[in-house]
C-alpha positions in Angstrom: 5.0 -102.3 -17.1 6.0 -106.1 -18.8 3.0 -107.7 -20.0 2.7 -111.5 -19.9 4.6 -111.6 -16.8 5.0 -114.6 -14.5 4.2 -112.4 -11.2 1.2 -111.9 -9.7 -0.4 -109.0 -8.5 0.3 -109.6 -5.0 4.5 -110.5 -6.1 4.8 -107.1 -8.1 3.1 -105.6 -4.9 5.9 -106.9 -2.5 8.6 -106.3 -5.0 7.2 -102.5 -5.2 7.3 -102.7 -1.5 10.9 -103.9 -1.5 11.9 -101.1 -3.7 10.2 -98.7 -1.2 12.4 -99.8 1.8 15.5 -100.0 0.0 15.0 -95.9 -0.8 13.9 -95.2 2.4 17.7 -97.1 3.8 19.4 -94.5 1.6 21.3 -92.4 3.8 22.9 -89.5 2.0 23.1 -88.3 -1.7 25.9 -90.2 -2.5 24.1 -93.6 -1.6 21.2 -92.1 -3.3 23.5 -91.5 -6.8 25.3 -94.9 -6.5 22.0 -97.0 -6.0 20.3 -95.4 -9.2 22.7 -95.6 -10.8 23.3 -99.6 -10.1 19.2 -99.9 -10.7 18.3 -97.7 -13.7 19.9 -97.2 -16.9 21.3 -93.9 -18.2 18.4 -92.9 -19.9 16.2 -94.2 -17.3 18.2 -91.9 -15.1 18.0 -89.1 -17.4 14.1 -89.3 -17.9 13.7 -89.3 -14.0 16.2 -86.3 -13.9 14.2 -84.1 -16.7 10.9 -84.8 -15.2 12.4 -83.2 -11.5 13.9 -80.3 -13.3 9.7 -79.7 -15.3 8.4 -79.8 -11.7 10.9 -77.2 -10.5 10.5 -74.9 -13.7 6.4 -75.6 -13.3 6.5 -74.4 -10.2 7.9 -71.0 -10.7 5.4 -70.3 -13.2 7.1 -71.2 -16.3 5.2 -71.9 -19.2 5.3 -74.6 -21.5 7.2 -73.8 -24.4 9.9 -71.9 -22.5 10.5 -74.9 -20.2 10.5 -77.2 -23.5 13.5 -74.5 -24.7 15.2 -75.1 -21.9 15.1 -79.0 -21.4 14.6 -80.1 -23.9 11.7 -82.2 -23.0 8.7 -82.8 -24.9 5.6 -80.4 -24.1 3.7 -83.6 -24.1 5.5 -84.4 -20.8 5.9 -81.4 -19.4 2.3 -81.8 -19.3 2.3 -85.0 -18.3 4.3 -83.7 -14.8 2.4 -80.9 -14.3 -0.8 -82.8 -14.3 0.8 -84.8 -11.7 1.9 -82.5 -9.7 -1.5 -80.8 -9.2 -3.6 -84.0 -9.3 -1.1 -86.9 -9.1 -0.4 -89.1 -5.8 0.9 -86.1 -4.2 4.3 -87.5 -4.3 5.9 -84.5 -6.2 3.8 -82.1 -4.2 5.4 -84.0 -0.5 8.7 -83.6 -2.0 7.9 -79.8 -2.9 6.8 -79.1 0.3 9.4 -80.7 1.9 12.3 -78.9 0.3 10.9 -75.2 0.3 10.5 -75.8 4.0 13.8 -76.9 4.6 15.1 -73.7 2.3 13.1 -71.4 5.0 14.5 -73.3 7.7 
């Protein structure tokens, strides 16, 4: 978040909002691929990316350590995720849900 910014509460509120309903238009994977990658930098990307594949590894019961050997991401964010994931916005827990439903399915 930009410090000393010349946008208000409310603006960064709408803005957020914006970015909301431009996801949501998404239609497929491909749109999905091609807008990140227009919005984010590579290592923005890549941080967004690693942080998906702790919540997938966190939830089969990995611990720690062996998910840091095998991403390469810092146990300081590993635990980072996981504490969201069981007492975040319940954004990675919808998504969860969502996609070991459709598995079953």
């Amino acid at each position: 978040m930009k410090l000393n910014r010349p946008v208000s509460t409310r603006q960064e509120l709408q803005h957020e909002r914006a970015l909301w309903a431009a996801i949501l238009a998404l239609r497929s994977a491909e749109e999905c691929r091609s807008f990140f990658r227009d919005l984010c930098t590579p290592a923005e990307l890549q941080a967004m990316a690693d942080r998906w594949a702790v919540v997938e590894l966190l939830e089969r019961g990995l611990p720690y350590r062996e998910i840091h050997k095998q991403t390469g991401v810092s146990v300081t964010t590993i635990g980072r995720v996981a504490r969201f994931l069981t007492a975040g916005n319940g954004g990675y827990r919808a998504v969860t849900e969502r996609l070991t439903a459709a598995r079953g399915a």
